[in-house]
FIPA-252994 format. One line per field, with one value per residue (C-alpha): residue number from 1; y, z, x. Coordinates in steps of 0.5 Angstrom, whole numbers, always signed. Each point is the difference from the previous one (the first is absolute). Layout:
num c(NUM ...)
c2 c(Y ...)
c3 c(Z ...)
c1 c(X ...)
This chain:
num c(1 2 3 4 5 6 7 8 9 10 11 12 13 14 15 16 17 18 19 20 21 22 23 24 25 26 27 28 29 30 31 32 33 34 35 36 37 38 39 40 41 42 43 44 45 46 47 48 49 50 51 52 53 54 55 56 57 58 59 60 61 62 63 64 65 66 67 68 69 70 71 72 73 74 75 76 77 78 79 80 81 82 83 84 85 86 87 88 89 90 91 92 93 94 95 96 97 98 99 100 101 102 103 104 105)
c2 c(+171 -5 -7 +0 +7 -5 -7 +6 +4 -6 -6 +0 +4 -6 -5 +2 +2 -8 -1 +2 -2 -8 +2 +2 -6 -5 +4 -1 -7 -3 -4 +5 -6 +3 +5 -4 +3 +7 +2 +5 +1 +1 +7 +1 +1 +7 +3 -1 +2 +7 +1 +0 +4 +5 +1 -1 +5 +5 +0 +5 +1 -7 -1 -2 -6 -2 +2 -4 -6 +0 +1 -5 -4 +3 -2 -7 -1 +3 -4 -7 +2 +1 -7 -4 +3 -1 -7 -2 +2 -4 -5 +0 +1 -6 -5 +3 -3 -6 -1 +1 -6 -1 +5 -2 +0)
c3 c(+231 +7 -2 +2 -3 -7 +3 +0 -6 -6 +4 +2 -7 -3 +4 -1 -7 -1 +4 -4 -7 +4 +1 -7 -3 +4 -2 -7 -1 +7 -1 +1 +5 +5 +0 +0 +7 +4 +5 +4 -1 -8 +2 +2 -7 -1 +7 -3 -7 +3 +5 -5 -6 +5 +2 -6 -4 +5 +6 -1 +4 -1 -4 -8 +2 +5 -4 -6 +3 +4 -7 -4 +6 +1 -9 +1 +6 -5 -6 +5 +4 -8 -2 +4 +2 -9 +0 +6 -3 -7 +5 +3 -6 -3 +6 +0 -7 +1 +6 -3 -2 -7 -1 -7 +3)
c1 c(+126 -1 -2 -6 -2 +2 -4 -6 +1 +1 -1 -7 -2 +3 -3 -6 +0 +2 -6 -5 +4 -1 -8 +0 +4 -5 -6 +3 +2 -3 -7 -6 -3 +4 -4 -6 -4 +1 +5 +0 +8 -2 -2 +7 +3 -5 +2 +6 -1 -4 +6 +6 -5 -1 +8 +2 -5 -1 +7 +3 +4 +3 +6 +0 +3 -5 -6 +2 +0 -6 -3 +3 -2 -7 +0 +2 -5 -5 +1 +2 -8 -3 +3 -2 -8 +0 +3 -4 -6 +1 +1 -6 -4 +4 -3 -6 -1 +3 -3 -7 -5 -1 +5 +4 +7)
């Protein structure tokens, strides 16, 4: 096995996978101000999501390896993209209260 051939089979899997665990770790622990106003790059995570469910469920003709982490990476961008969109929400409703006149808080 080339060197390259082993940058593209374990390197990339690998980075990627750390990628999505950071986006879930921030989704986790970072403040869901962050998340305050749309962007357009936010769409990104379920085209990704879509893209690496879609292999991982039906490549076929994809290795075990290949497919595994695609679907563990695919579970992490799934459960990172749910975290933050309910963590987002809690806030926001938080703000409204708060920001609300006559409001007991």
């Amino acid at each position: 096995m080339s060197f390259w051939e082993a940058v593209s089979r374990f390197g990339v899997p690998s980075l990627v996978f750390v990628g999505a665990a950071v986006a879930a770790s921030v989704a986790f622990f970072g403040s869901p101000a962050d998340f305050s106003r749309p962007h357009g790059w936010q769409w990104a995570w379920v085209g990704l999501w879509l893209m690496m469910s879609a292999e991982a469920a039906f490549g076929t003709e994809r290795s075990w390896f290949e497919r595994a982490w695609k679907g563990a990476t695919a579970l992490l961008v799934a459960v990172a993209c749910a975290v933050a969109a309910w963590r987002h929400y809690r806030w926001r409703r938080l703000e409204r209260t708060r920001l609300t006149p006559g409001s007991a808080g």
